[in-house]
The first five atom37 places (N, CA, C, CB, O) and aatype in JSON, in Angstrom:
{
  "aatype": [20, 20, 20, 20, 20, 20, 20, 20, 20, 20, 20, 20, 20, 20, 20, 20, 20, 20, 20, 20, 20, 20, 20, 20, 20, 20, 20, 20, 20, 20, 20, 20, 20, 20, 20, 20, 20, 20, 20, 20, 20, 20, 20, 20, 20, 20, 20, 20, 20, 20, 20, 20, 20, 20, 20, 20, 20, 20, 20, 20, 20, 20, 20, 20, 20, 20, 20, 20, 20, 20, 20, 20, 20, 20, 20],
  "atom_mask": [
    [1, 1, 1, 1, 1],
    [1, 1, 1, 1, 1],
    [1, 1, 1, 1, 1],
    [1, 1, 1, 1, 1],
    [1, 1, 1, 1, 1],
    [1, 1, 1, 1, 1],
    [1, 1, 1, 1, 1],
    [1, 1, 1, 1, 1],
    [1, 1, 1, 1, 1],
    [1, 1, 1, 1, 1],
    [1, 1, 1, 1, 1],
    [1, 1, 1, 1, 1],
    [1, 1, 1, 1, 1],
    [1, 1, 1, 1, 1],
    [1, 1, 1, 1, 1],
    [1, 1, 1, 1, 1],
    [1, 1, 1, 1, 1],
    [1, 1, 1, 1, 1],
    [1, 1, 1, 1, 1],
    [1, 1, 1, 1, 1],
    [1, 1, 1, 1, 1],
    [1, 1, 1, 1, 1],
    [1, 1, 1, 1, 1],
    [1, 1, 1, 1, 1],
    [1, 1, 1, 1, 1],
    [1, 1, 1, 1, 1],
    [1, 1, 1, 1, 1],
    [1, 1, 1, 1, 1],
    [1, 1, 1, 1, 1],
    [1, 1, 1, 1, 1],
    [1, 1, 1, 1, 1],
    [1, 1, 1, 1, 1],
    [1, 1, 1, 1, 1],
    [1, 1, 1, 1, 1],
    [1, 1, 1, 1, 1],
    [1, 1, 1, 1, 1],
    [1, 1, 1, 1, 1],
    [1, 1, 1, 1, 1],
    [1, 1, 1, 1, 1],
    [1, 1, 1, 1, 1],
    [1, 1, 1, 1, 1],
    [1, 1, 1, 1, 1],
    [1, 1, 1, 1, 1],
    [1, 1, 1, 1, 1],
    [1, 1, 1, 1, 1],
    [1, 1, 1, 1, 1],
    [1, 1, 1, 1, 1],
    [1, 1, 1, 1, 1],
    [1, 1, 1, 1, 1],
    [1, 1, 1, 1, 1],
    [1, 1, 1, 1, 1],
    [1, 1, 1, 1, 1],
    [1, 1, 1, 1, 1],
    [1, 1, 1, 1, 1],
    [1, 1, 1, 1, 1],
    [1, 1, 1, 1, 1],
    [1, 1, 1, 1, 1],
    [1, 1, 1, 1, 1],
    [1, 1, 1, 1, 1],
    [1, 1, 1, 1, 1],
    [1, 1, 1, 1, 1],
    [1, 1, 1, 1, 1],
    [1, 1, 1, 1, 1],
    [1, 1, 1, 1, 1],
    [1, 1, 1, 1, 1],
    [1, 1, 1, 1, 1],
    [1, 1, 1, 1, 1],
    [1, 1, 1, 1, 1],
    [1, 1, 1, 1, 1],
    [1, 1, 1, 1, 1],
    [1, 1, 1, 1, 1],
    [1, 1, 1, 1, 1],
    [1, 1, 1, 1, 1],
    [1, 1, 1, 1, 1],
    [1, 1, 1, 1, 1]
  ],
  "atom_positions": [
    [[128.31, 14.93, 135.25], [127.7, 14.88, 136.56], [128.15, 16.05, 137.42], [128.02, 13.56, 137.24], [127.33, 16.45, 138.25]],
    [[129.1, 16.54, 137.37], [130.16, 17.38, 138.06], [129.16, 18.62, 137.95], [131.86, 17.53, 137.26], [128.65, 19.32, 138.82]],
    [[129.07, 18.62, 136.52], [128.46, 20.13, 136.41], [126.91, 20.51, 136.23], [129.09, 20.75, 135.21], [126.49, 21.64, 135.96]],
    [[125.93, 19.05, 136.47], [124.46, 19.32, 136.71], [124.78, 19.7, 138.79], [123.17, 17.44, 136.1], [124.14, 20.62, 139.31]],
    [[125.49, 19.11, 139.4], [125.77, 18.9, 140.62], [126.3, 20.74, 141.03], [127.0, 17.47, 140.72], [125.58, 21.48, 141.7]],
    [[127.34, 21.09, 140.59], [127.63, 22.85, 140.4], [126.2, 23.37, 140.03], [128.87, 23.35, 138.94], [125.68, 24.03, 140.93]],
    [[125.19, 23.15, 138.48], [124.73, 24.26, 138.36], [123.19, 24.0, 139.97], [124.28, 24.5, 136.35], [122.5, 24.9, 140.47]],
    [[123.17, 22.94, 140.21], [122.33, 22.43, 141.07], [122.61, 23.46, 142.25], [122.56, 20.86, 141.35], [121.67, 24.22, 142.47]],
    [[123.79, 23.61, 143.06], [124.55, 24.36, 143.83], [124.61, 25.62, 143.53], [125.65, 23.94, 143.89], [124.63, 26.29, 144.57]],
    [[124.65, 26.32, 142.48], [124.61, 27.54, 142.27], [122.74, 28.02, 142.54], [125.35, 27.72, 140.67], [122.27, 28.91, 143.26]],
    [[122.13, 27.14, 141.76], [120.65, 27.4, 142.07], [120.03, 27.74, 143.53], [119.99, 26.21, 141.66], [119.25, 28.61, 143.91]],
    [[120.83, 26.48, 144.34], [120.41, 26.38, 145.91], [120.7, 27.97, 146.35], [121.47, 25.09, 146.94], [119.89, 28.78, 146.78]],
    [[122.37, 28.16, 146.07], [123.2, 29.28, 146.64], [121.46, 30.84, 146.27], [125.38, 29.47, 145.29], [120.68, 31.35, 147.07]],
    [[121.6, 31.02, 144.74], [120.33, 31.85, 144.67], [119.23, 32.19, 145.45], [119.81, 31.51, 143.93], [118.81, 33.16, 146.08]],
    [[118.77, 30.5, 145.07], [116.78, 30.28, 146.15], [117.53, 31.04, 147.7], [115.93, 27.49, 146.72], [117.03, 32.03, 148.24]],
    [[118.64, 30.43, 148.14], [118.58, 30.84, 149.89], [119.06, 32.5, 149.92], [119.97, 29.68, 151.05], [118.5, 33.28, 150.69]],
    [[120.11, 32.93, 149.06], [120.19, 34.08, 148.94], [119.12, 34.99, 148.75], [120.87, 34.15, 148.22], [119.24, 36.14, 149.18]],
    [[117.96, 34.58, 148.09], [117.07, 35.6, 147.83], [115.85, 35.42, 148.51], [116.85, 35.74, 146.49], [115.12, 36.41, 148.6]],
    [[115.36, 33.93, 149.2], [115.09, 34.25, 150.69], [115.52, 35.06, 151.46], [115.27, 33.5, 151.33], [114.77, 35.89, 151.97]],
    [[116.9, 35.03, 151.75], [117.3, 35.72, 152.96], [117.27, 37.83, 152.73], [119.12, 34.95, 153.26], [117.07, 38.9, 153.31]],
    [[117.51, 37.36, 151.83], [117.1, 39.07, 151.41], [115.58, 39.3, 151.25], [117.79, 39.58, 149.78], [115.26, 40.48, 151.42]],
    [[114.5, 38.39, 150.95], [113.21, 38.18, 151.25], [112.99, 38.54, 152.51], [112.83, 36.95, 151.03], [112.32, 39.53, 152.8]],
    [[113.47, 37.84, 153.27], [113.51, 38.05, 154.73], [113.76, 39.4, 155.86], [114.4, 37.24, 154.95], [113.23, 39.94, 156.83]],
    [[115.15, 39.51, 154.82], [115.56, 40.84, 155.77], [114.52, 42.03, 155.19], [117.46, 41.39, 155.53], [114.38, 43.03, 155.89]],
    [[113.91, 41.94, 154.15], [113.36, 43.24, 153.53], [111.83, 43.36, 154.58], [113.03, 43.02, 151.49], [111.5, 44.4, 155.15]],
    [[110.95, 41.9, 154.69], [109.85, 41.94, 155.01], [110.35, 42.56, 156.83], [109.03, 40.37, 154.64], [109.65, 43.35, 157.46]],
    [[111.36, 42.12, 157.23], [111.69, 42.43, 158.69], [111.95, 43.81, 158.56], [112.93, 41.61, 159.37], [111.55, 44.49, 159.51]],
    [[112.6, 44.48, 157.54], [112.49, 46.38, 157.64], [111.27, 46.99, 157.44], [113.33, 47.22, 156.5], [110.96, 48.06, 157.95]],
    [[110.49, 46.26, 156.62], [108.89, 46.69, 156.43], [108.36, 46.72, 157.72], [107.94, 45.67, 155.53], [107.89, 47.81, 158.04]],
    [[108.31, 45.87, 158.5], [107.31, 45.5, 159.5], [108.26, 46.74, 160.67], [107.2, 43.38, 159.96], [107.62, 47.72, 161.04]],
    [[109.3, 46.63, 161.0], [109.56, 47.53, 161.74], [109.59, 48.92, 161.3], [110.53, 47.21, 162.19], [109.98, 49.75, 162.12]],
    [[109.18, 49.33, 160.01], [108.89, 50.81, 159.78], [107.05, 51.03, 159.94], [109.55, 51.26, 158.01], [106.39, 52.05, 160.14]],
    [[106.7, 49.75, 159.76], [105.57, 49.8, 160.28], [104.67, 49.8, 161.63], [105.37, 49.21, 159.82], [103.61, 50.31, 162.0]],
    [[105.73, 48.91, 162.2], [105.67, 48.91, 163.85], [105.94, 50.7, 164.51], [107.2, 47.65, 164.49], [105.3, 51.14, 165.46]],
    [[106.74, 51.31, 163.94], [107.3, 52.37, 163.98], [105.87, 53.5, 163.89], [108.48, 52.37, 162.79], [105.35, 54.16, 164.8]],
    [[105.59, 53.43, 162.77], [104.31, 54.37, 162.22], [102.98, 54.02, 163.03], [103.97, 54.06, 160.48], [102.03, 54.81, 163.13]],
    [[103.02, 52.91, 163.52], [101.86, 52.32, 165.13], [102.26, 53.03, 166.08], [101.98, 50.56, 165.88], [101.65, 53.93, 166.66]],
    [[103.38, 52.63, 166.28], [103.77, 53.2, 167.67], [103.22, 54.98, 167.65], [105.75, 53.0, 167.88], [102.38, 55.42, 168.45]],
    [[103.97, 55.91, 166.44], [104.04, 57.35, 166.5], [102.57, 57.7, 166.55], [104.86, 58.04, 165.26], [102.25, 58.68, 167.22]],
    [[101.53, 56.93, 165.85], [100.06, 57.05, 165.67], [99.83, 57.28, 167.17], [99.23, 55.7, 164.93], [99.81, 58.38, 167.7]],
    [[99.65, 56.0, 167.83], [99.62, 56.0, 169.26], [99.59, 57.27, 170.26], [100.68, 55.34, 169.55], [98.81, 57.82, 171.04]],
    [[101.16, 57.41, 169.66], [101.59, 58.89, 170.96], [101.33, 59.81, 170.77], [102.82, 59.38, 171.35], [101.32, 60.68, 171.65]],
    [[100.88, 60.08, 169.12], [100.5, 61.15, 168.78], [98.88, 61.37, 169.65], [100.57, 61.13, 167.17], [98.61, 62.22, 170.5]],
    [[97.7, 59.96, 168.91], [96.68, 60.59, 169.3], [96.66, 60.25, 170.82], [95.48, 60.24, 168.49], [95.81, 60.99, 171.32]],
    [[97.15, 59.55, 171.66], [97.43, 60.03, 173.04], [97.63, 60.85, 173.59], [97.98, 59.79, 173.45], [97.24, 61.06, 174.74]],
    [[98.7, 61.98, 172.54], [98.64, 63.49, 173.34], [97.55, 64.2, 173.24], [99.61, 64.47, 172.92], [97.81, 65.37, 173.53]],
    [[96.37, 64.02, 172.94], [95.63, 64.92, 172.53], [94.58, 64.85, 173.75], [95.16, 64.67, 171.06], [94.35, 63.91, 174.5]],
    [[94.06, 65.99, 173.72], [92.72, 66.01, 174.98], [91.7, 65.3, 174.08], [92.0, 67.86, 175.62], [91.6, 65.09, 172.88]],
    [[90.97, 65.01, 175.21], [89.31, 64.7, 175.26], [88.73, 65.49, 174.25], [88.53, 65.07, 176.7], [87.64, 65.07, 173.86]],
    [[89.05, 66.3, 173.82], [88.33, 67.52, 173.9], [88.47, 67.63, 172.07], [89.15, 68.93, 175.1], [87.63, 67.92, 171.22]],
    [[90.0, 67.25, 171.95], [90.17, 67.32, 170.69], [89.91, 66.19, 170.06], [91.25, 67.71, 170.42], [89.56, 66.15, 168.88]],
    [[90.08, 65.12, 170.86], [89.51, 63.56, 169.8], [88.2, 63.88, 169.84], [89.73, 61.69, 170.46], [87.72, 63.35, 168.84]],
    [[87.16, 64.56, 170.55], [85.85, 64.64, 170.31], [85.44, 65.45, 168.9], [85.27, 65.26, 171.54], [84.5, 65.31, 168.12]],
    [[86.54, 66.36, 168.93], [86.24, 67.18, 167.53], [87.07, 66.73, 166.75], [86.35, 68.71, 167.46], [87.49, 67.38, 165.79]],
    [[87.48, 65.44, 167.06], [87.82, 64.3, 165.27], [87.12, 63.48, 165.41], [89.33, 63.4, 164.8], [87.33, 62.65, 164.53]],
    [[86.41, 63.22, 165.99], [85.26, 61.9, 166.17], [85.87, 61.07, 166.63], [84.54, 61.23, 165.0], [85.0, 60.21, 166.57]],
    [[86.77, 60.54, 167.1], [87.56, 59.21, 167.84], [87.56, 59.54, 169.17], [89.17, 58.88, 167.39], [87.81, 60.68, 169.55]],
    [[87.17, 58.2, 170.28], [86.88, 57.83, 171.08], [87.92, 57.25, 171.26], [85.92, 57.41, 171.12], [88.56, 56.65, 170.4]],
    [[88.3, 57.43, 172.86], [90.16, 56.96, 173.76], [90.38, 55.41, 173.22], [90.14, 56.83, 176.19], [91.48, 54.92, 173.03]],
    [[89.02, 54.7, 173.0], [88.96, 53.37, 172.91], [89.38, 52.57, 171.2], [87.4, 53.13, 173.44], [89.75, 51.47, 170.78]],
    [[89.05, 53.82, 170.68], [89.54, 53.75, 169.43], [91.09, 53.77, 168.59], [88.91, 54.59, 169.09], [91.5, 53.37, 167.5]],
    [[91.48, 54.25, 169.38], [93.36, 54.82, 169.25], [93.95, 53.43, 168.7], [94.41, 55.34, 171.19], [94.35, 53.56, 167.54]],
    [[94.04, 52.7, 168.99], [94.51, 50.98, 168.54], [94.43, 50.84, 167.29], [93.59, 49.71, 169.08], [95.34, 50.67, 166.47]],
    [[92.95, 50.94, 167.07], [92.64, 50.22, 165.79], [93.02, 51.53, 164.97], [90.93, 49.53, 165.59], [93.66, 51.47, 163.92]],
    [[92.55, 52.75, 165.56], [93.35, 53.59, 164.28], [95.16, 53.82, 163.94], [92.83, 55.12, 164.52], [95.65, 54.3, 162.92]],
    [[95.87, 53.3, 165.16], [96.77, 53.44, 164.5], [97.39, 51.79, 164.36], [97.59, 54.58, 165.12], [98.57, 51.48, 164.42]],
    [[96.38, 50.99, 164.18], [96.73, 49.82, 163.46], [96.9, 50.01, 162.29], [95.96, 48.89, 163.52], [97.94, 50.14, 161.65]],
    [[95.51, 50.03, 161.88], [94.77, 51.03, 160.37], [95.93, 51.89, 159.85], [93.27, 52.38, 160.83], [96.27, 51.77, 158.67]],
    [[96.36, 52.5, 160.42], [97.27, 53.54, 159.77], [98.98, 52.76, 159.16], [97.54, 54.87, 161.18], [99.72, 52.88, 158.18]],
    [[98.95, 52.04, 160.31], [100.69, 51.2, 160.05], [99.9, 49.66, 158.98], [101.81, 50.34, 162.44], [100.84, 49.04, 158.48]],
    [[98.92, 49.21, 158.71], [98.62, 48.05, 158.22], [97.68, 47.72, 157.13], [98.32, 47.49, 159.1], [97.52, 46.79, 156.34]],
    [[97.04, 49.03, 157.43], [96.13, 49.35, 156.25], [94.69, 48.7, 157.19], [96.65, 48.4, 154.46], [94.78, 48.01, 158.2]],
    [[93.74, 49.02, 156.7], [92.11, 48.37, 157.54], [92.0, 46.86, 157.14], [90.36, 49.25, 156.84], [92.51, 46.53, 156.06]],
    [[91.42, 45.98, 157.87], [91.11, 44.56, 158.49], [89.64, 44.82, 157.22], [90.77, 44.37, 160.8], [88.88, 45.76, 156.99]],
    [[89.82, 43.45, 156.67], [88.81, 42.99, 155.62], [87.9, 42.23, 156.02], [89.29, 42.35, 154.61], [87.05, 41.82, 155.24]]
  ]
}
């Protein structure tokens, strides 16, 4: 009994260990991604009128492209 009860405990110790490293990994993803939104942003924010017209994007557009860019495009 001792030792279905240990290997039972060693299993748990695993599953939560590799959640939690599950966890911390998806939380560095999302903030290198949050990261690559944000720089999208400021980038095409610096730009004139003038130059989003000669990339085809509209001021109103900036969001979704640098959603798109940190998340990949909406299905």
């Amino acid at each position: 009994m001792a030792v279905i009860a240990q290997a039972h405990n060693a299993t748990a110790e695993a599953g939560l260990r590799g959640r939690l490293l599950s966890a911390i990994q998806r939380m560095q993803e999302n903030r290198a991604r949050r990261a690559v939104y944000r720089q999208t942003v400021r980038e095409l924010n610096a730009l004139t009128t003038r130059d989003l017209d000669d990339l085809g994007i509209n001021r109103s557009m900036i969001t979704r492209l640098a959603h798109e860019a940190a998340w990949g495009a909406a299905k």
